[in-house]
N, C-alpha and C positions, 0 to 999 in steps of 0.2 A: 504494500500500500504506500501511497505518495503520500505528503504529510505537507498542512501547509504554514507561513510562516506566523508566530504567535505574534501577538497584536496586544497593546496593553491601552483598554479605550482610557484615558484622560478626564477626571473631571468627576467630581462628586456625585451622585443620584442620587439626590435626597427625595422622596414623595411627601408632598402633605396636603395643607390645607389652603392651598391658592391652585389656580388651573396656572400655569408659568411655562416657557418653552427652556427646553434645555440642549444646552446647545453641544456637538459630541466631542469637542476639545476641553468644556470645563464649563463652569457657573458662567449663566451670562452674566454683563453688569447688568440689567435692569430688566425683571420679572415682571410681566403685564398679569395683574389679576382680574379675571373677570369679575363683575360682580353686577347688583340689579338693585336698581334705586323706586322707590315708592315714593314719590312726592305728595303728598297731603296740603291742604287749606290749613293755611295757618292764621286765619283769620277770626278766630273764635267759632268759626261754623263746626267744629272735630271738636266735641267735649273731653277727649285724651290726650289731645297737642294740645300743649301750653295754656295748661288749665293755671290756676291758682293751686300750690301744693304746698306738700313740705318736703324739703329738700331730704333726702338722703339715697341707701341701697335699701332697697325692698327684695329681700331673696323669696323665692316661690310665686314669685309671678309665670312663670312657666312651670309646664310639669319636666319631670326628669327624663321623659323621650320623647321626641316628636310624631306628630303624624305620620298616615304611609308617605303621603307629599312632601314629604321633611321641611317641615314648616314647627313655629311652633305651637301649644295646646296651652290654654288658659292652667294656669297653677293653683295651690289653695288660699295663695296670697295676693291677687290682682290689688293692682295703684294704677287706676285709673286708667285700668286695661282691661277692663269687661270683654271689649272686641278686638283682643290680640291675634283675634283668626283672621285678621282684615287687614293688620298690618303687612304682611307679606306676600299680601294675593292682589291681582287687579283687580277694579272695583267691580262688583255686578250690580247693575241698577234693581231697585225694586225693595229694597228693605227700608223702611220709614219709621223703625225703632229705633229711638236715640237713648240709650245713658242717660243718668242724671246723679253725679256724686254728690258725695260729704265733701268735707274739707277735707278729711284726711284720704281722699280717694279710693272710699269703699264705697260702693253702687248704694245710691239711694231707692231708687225707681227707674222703671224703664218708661218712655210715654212714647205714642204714638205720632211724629211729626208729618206734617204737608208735605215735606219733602225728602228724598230718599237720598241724597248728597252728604248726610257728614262725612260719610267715609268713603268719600270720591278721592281718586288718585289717580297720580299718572305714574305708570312706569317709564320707567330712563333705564335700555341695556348701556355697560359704558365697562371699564377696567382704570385697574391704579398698578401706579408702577411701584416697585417692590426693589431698592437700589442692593446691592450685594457691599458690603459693609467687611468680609471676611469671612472665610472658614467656612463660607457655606451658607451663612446667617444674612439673612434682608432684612428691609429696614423699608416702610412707610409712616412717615408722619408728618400732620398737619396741625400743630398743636399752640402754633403765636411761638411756639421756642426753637429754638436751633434754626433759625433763619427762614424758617417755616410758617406759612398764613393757617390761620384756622381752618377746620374743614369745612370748606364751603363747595363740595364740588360741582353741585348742580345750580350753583347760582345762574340765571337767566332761562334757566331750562324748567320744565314742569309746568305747574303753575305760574314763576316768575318769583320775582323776590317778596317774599311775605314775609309777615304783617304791614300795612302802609306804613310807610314813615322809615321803613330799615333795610340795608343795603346789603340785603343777603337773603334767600332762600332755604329758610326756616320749616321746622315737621316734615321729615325726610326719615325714611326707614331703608339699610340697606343690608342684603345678605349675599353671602360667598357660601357655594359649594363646592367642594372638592373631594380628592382621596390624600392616603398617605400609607406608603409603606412602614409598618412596625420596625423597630430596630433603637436601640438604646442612643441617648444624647439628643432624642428630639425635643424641643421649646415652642411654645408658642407664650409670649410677654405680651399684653395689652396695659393701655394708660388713655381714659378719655373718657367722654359723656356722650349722652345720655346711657341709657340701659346699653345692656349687652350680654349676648349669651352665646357660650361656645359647646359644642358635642362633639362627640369623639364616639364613633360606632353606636351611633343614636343612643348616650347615655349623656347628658349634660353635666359637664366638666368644667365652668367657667359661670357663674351667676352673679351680674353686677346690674343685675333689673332696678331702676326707679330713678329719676329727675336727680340729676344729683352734680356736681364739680368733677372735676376727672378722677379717677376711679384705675387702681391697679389691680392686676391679677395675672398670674403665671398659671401654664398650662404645662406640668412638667409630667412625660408622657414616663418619665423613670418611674416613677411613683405611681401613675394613673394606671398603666398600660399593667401592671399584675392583677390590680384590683378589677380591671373590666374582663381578664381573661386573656388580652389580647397575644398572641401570637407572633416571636418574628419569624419576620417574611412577608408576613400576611400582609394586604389592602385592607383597609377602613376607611369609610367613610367620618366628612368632618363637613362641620356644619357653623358657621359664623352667624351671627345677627347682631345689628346694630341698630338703634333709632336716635333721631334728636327730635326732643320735642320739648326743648325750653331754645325762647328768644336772646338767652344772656353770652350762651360762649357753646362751642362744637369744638370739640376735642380728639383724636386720635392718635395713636402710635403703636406699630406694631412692628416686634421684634419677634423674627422667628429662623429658624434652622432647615423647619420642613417644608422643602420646594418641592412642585411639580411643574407644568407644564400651562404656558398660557396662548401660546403661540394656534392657528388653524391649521397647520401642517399634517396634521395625521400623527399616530404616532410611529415613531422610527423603533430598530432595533441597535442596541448598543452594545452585545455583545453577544458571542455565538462559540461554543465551544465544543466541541465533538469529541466523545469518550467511545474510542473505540472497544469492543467485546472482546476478551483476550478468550472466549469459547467458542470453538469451532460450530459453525450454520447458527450463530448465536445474531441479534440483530445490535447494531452499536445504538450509543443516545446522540442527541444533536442535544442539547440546551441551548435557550435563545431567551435572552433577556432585554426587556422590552424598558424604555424610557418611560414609558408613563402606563397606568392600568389600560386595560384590554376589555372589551364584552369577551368574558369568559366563553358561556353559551355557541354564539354564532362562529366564536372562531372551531370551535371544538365540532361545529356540525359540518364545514365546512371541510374538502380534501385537501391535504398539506399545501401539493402545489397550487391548491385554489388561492392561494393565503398570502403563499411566501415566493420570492423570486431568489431562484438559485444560481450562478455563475460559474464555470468553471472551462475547464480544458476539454469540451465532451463529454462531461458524465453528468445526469441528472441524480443529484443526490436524495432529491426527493419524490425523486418516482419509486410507488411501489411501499412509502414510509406512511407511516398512523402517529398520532398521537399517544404517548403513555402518561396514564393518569384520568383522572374525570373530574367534573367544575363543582371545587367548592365553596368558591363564594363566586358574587355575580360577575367580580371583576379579579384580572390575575394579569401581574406583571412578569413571568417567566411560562417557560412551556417545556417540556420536555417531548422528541421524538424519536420514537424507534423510526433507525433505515434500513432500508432493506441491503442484505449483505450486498447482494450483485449488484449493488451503487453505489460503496463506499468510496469508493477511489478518490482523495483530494489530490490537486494540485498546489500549487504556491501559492497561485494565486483566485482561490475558491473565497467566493464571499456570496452573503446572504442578506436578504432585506423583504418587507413585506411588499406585496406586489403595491402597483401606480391605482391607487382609486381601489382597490377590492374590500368589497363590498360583506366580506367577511370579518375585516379588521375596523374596528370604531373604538376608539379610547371614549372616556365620560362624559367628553361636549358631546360627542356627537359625531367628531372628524374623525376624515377617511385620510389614509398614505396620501398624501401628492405626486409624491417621488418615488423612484425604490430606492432609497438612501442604504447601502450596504456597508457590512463589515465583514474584516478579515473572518474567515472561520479556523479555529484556533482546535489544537490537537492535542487532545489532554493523554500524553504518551503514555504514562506510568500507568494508566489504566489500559491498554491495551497490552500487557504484558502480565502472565501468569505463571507461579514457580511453584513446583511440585514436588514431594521428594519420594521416590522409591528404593524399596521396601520401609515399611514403618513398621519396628525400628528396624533399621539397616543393621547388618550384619557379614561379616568376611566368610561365615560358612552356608547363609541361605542363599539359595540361586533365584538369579531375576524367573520370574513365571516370562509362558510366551507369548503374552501380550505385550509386555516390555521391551523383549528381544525384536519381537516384528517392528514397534515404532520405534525404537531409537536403537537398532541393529550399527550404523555407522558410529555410535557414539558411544557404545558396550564394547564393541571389538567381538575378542575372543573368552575375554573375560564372561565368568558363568556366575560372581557372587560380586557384593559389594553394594555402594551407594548409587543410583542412578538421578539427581536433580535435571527435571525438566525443564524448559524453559520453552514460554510461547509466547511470541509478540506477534500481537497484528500488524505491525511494520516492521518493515524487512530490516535486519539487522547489516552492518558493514564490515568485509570481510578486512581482519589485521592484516596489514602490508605485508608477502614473503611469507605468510600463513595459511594453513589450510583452517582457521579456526577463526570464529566471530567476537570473542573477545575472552576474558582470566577470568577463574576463581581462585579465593583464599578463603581458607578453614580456620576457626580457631575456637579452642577449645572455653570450658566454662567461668576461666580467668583470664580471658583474653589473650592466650598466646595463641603465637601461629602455631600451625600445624601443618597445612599447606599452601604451596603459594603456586599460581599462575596455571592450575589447573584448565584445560584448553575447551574453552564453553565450542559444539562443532555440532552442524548440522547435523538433522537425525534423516534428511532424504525427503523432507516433506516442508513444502512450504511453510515458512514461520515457527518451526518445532526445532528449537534446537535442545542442548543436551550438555552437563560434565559429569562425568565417571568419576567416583573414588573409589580406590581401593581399601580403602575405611585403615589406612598405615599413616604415617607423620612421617616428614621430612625426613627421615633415620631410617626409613623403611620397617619401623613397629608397628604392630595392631595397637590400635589406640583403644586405651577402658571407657566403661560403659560412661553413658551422659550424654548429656546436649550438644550438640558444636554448632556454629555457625555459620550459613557458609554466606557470604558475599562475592556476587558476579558483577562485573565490569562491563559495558559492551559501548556500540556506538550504532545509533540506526544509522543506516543508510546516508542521509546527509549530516553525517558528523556529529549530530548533537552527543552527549554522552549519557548514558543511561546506568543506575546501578540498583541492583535490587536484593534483598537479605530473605537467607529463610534460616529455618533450626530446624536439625536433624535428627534424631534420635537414633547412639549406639548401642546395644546389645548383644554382648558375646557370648 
């Protein structure tokens, strides 16, 4: 087998909770997040934008999971949020129930009004940019500090600038959804006003609900992520919400570690690494790791090559190949494939990517590939190499059986007893200069002395099977006492690289 040359893709992958493009040399500098604005009447007609309150955090204004909509659900503790189901939906005309609080923003009565508008709104789709700060961690903030305007971003847009008389556009609700791969060292830092609530695999992780001055809280997934169960490796979903509904000040700042993807491109593949089967009519794996979550489902119904585009020197590597494994969550950023032996063949320069537009791949916006943006496929050698030792325990008076003698006949001789270590590599090994042998072994016993040295590893006559014989004697030509030895073999595949691999043997005399 050809092997091709190993590739080291560049650049962090971090998953989380912004939609962000990542780019395949490293972090970009500046992460577009999608997100979806609700603009509200701030004009007193919305009895839950900028009522008369009392300032502070009201925690349980929401419940602890969201709707199936992932939206979120009135809590036991509403502040002058009766109709929190209104906030992050477009308006539907036709409901004529208004609210009517306390002072302290618990529902007094509900009354039947003329008009069905309080809780008219417009949507705004739009994205914030997310600048790269270091190590992986972005940075949004709009907060009057660090030379930064308040967060006004939909000024002139919506409604326009509410209430009369002030130069800004005021009662504005906005949310972000995303994913994020599990894995230790992820942050998500918020700093600002109004409410805000964060989930993490639709369990709410973040509660700074009610009218209030800006407002910290850390999302530290070290700590969160045992307590919800979560998994690494795994995708979850992550859920942001934010609203302003006081006239005085709009606050934000976020600090976080966990990027994904914001860019329309589709998602690309970032890494691809192939584990050849060191078992004979065995099928090898491809692994393919994917820069941002995947529709599990669709890709899985889909045939390989519907999916993926293959490159090489003449061989389709995935004609004839399936998927191994089955979907279990809705989204999944790696894949494993069995291929089919009679198409392993790589070249140098073999690379992989998912097909231009197919219709089988869609990351969580929604986008398809544009391109088939590929990467080197990478040969993960030491799995294609398998070491066996016969007889167990070896012995200098038990004779090989003639199963032994038939496959490694070249590599036994004449010899009828002793150690026989197999050796099988699914790429072809390179013969030593002025040799008839593919590379040494050295023996050493349970204190680490030699025993022997340069024992001649030599085809057994069969494609990839090769073989060294012992006579189970040390250096001095003695039978060695009973115990463990070790044997380590030396070789070099085919283009040079070098390869070594250990096994332990058991003596018995």
């Amino acid at each position: 087998m050809n092997t091709c040359t190993h590739l080291m893709v560049a650049g962090t992958i971090c998953l989380w909770l912004l939609s962000t493009a990542i780019a395949q040399s490293g972090p970009a500098d500046t992460m577009w997040a999608k997100v979806t604005f609700y603009d509200f009447h701030a004009d007193g007609s919305n009895p839950e934008f900028n009522p008369d309150h009392r300032a502070g955090v009201y925690k349980g204004m929401v419940r602890d999971t969201l709707s199936p909509d992932r939206k979120p659900l009135r809590g036991p503790n509403p502040f002058f949020s009766q109709n929190i189901d209104k906030w992050f939906r477009p308006w539907e005309p036709g409901d004529f129930k208004v609210p009517v609080y306390q002072s302290n923003g618990r529902l007094d009565r509900t009354i039947n009004a003329s008009y069905d508008t309080a809780f008219k709104n417009i949507t705004i789709e739009d994205s914030l940019p997310f600048l790269l700060i270091g190590d992986g961690v972005y940075l949004f903030e709009r907060s009057g500090r660090n030379s930064t305007e308040e967060f006004f971003w939909i000024d002139g847009k919506g409604f326009g600038n509410e209430p009369e008389g002030y130069n800004h556009n005021y009662s504005f609700t906005m949310e972000l959804h995303s994913y994020f791969t599990y894995r230790q060292g992820l942050r998500f830092e918020f700093l600002g006003d109004d409410d805000v609530w964060a989930f993490v695999n639709n369990h709410l992780v973040l509660d700074l609900g009610g009218i209030h001055t800006a407002q910290a809280g850390t999302v530290d997934m070290d700590s969160i992520g045992p307590l919800l169960g979560l998994v690494d490796g795994e995708v979850y979903q992550f859920d942001f919400f934010y609203a302003e509904r006081h006239v005085t000040n709009s606050h934000i700042k976020i600090t976080t570690n966990m990027i994904t993807r914001a860019d329309v491109r589709g998602p690309v593949v970032r890494r691809a690494v192939l584990k050849p089967s060191a078992e004979n009519n065995s099928k090898d794996t491809l692994i393919i790791s994917f820069n941002t979550p995947i529709l599990c489902e669709d890709l899985f119904e889909a045939p390989v090559e519907n999916s993926f585009v293959y490159k090489s020197d003449g061989n389709n590597l995935l004609k004839g190949s399936s998927y191994s494994g089955t979907c279990k969550n809705k989204y999944i950023n790696s894949v494993k494939i069995l291929v089919d032996v009679s198409s392993n063949i790589l070249q140098q320069n073999d690379s992989i990517g998912f097909r231009k537009g197919s219709i089988y791949v869609t990351d969580p916006e929604g986008n398809h590939p544009t391109n088939p943006v590929k990467v080197k496929v990478e040969v993960n050698r030491e799995a294609s190499i398998e070491v066996t030792g016969y007889p167990t325990p070896a012995s200098p008076d038990k004779e090989f059986d003639s199963r032994i003698r038939a496959a490694y006949g070249p590599v036994i001789g004449n010899n009828k007893a002793g150690a026989l270590i197999g050796f099988y590599s699914k790429i072809p090994l390179q013969l030593v200069p002025g040799t008839d042998h593919y590379g040494t072994a050295d023996i050493y016993d349970g204190t680490a002395n030699l025993v022997q040295k340069n024992l001649p590893l030599k085809s057994a006559g069969t494609t990839g099977v090769y073989g060294v014989y012992w006579n189970i004697k040390n250096r001095n030509k003695r039978i060695v006492g009973n115990g463990t030895y070790l044997v380590v073999i030396k070789a070099k595949f085919y283009d040079g690289e070098n390869t070594e691999k250990r096994i332990k043997i058991a003596v018995s005399r």
